[in-house]
TORKE-713871 format. One record per residue (C-alpha): x, y, z. Coordinates in Angstrom, 2 decimals. Example, Ala and Ser with C-alpha at 12.3 -4.5 7.8 and 13.67 -1.06 7.14 Angstrom:
2
12.30/-4.50/7.80
13.67/-1.06/7.14
***
This chain:
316
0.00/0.00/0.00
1.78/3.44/-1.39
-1.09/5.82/0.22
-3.75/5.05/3.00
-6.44/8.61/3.89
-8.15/8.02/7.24
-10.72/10.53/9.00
-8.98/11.76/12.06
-12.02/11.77/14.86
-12.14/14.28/17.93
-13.02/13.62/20.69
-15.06/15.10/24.02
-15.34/14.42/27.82
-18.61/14.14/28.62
-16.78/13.38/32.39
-13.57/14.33/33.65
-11.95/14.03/36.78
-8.56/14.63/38.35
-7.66/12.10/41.15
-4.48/13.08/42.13
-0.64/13.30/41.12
1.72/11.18/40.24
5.61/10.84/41.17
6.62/11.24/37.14
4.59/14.86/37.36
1.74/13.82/35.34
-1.41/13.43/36.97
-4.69/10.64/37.54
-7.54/11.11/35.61
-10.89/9.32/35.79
-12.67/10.57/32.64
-15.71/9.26/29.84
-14.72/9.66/26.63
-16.62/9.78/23.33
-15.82/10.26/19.49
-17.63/12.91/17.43
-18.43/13.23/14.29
-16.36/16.17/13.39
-12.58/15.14/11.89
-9.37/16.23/10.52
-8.61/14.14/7.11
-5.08/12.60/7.43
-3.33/10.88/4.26
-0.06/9.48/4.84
2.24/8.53/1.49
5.20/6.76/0.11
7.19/8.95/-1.97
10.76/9.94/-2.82
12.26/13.46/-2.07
12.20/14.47/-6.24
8.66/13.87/-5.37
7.77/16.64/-2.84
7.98/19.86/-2.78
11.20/20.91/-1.07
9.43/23.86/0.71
7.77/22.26/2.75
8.15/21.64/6.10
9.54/18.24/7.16
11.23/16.21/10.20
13.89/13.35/9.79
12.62/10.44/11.82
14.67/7.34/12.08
16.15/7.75/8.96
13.13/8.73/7.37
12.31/11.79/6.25
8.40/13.35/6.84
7.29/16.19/5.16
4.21/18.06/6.38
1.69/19.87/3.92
-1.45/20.74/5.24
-3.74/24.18/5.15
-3.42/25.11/9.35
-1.00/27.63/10.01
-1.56/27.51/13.48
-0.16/23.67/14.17
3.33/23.03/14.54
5.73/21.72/12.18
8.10/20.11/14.06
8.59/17.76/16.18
5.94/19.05/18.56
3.38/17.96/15.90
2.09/14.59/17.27
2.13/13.30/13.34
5.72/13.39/13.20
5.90/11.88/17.13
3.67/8.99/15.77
6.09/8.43/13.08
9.12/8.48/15.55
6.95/6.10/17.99
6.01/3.78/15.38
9.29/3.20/13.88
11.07/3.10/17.41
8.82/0.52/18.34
9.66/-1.44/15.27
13.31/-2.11/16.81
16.06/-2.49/15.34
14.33/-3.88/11.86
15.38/-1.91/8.81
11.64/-0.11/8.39
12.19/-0.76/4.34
11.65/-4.43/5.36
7.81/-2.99/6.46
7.64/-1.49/2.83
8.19/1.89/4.20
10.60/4.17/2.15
13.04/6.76/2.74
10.19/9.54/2.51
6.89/9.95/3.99
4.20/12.75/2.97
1.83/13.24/5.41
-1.24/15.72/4.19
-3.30/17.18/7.07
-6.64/18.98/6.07
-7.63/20.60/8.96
-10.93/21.10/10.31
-10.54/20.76/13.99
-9.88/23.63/16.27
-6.13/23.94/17.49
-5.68/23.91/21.59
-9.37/23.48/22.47
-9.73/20.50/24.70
-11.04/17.91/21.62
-7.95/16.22/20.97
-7.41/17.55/17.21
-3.39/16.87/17.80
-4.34/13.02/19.21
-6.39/12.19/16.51
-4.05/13.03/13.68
-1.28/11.02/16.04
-4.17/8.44/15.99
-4.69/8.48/12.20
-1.14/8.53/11.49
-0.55/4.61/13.86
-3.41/3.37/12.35
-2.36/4.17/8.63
0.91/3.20/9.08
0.19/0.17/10.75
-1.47/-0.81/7.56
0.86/0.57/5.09
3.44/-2.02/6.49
0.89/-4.84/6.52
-0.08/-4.56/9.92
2.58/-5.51/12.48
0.89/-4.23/15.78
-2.45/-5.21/17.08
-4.68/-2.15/18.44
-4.14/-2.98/21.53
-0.13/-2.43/21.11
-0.85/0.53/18.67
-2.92/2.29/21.83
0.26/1.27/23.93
2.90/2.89/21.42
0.39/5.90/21.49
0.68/6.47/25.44
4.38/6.69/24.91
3.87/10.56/23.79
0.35/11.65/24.52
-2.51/11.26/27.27
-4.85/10.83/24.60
-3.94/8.95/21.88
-4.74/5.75/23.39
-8.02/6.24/23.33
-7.84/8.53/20.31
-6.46/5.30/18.47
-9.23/3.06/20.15
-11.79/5.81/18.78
-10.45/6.31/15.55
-10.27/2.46/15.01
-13.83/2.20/15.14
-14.57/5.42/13.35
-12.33/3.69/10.46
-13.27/0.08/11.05
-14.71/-0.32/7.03
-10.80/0.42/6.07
-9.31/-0.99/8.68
-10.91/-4.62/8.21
-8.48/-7.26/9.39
-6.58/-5.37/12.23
-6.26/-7.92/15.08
-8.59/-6.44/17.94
-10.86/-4.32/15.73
-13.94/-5.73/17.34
-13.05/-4.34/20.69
-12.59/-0.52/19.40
-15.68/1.49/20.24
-16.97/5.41/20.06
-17.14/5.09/23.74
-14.93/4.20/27.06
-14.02/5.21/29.95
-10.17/6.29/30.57
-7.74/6.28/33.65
-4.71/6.51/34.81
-3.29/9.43/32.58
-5.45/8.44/30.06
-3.34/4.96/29.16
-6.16/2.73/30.79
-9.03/2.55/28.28
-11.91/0.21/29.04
-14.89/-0.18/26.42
-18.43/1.26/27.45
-21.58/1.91/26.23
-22.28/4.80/24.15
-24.39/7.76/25.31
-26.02/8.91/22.06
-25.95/12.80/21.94
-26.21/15.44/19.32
-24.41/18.38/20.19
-23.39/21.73/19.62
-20.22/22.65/19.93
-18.69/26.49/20.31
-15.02/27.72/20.57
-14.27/31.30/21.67
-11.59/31.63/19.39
-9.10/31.36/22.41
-6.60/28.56/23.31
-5.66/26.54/26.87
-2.56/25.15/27.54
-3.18/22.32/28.78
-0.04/21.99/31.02
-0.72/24.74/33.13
-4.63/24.00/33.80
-3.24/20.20/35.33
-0.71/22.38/37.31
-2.90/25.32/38.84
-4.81/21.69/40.56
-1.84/21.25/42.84
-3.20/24.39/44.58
-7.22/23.84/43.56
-7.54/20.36/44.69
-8.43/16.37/43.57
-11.53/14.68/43.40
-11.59/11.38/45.72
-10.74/8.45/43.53
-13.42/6.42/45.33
-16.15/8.70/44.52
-15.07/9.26/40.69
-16.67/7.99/37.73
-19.72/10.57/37.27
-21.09/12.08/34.24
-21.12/15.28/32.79
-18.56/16.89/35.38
-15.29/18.34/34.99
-13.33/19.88/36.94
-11.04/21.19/34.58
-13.56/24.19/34.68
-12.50/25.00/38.00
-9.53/26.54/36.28
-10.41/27.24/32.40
-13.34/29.10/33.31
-11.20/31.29/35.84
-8.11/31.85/33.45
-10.56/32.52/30.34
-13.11/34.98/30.94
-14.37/35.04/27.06
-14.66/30.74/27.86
-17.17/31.59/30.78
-18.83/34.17/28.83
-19.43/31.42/26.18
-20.76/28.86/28.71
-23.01/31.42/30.15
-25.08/32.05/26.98
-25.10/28.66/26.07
-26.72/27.68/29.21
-29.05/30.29/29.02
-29.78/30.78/25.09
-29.33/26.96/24.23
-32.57/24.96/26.12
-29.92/21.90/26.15
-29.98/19.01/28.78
-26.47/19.55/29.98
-23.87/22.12/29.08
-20.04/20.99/29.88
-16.80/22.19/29.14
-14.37/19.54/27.10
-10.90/18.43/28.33
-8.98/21.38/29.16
-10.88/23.47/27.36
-11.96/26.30/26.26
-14.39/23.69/23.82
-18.06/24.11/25.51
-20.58/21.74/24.75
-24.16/21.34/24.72
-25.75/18.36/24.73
-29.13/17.36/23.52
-31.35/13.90/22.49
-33.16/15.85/20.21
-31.89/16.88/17.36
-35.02/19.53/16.33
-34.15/21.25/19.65
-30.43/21.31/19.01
-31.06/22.68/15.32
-33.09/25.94/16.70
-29.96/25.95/19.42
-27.28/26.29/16.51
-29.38/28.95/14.69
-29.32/30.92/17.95
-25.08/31.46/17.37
-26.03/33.17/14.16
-26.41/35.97/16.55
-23.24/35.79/18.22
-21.10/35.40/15.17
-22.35/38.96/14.26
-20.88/40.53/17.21
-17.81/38.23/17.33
-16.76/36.24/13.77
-13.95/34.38/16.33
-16.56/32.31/17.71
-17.05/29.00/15.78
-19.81/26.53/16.33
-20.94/23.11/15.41
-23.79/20.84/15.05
-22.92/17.31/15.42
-23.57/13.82/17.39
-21.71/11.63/19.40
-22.10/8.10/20.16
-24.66/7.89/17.51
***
């Protein structure tokens, strides 16, 4: 296979928790996670270097060298993007085997249309990482089960395990024959730092989602809890909580604003920040009423064009 294109999911929290911190510095999380129907589109292909354009930007990994073209400007382009980590992971965890004897080549070119907010608490970055195990798992005829491709994804990012889980599933009609594609789901429930992903049953939503235009780093919200406080591990696992709001809502006033006139414009069921934010999200089981609640940000947008909003499901 010269060129595999897979839809890179996001993903929300419809729960999140943090338990406590551990002695590496990252912390415990206890959090319900769910794909959504809005992606990223991710093509990975074989290529030489007279092939690509020489402009573009591009990362040697392992002796291979990835070039990047996508229409973001606003996601790196080194090795902070988690593309070119997944690439690094991947081949790393291929040992010491000459990748050529995978039929990779010399040159990779991954394409990354962008649709997905950058910084916003969906996991855009994790589901390109996600996309970019999956498709090269089958580009060099499958060597890793999911299972061990969700493993190689917790090596570099909180997320991607479950991100890879999600994205599985989301992909499943392409990805027919991948040893423990009957376990991936939309749904499960994450722990640990998010390496621990268990299978659950899927809360059917549609939603609305709205960005302020602004951006959390999620780094510092985990560190400002050192000072804010855990929830008790024996009395996690609720839904549509997160704490993470405790902070994002503080540190982004134009966030809170947003939540505020969702919860009061919106006549949705719940109304709950994602991940670290700023992503809000309302959530409703019918989809007439969450129609006439999208219209309603055709009023916004007027006074601010840096708000974007969705309408789209989850677990459906």
């Amino acid at each position: 296979m010269d060129k595999i294109t897979l839809n890179a999911h996001a993903k929300i929290n419809l729960s999140l928790e943090i338990t406590g911190k551990r002695p590496d510095g990252y912390h415990d999380i206890v959090s319900f996670m769910q794909g959504l129907g809005l992606h990223d589109v991710l093509s990975i292909e074989k290529c030489t270097q007279k092939a690509t354009k020489y402009k573009l930007p591009h990362c040697t990994v392992n002796g291979i060298v990835v070039y990047l073209c996508t229409d973001a400007k606003t996601i790196p382009t080194d090795m902070d993007n988690l593309a070119f980590r997944a690439v690094k992971a991947f081949t790393d965890a291929l040992g010491q085997k000459d990748p050529e004897e995978h039929g990779l080549t010399d040159t990779l070119l991954i394409d990354i249309r962008k649709d997905l907010p950058v910084s916003a608490g969906i996991g855009g970055g994790s589901a390109n990482a996600a996309a970019c195990l999956l498709g090269l798992n089958e580009m060099t005829d499958r060597p890793f089960t999911l299972r061990e491709l969700m493993d190689i994804g917790a090596g570099f990012g909180a997320d991607v395990p479950f991100s890879t889980f999600m994205n599985a599933y989301r992909n499943r009609k392409l990805l027919d024959g991948l040893e423990g594609l009957e376990e991936a789901n939309d749904a499960a429930w994450t722990a640990g730092i998010g390496d621990i992903v268990e299978r659950a049953e899927c809360i059917p939503r549609y939603v609305i989602m709205a960005n302020p235009g602004t951006a959390v780093l999620t780094k510092a919200a985990y560190k400002a809890f050192d000072e804010i406080g855990y929830t008790d591990k024996e009395t996690a696992g609720k839904i549509f909580v997160n704490d993470m709001e405790k902070y994002t809502l503080k540190a982004d006033k134009k966030a809170a604003l947003l939540r505020k006139f969702m919860i009061e414009r919106l006549d949705a069921e719940e109304v709950l920040m994602s991940g670290s934010g700023p992503t809000m999200v309302a959530y409703y089981k019918d989809i007439d009423k969450a129609g006439k609640g999208i219209a309603t940000f055709a009023e916004m947008a007027v006074t601010d064009a840096s708000i974007r909003a969705w309408l789209t499901d989850t677990g459906i």
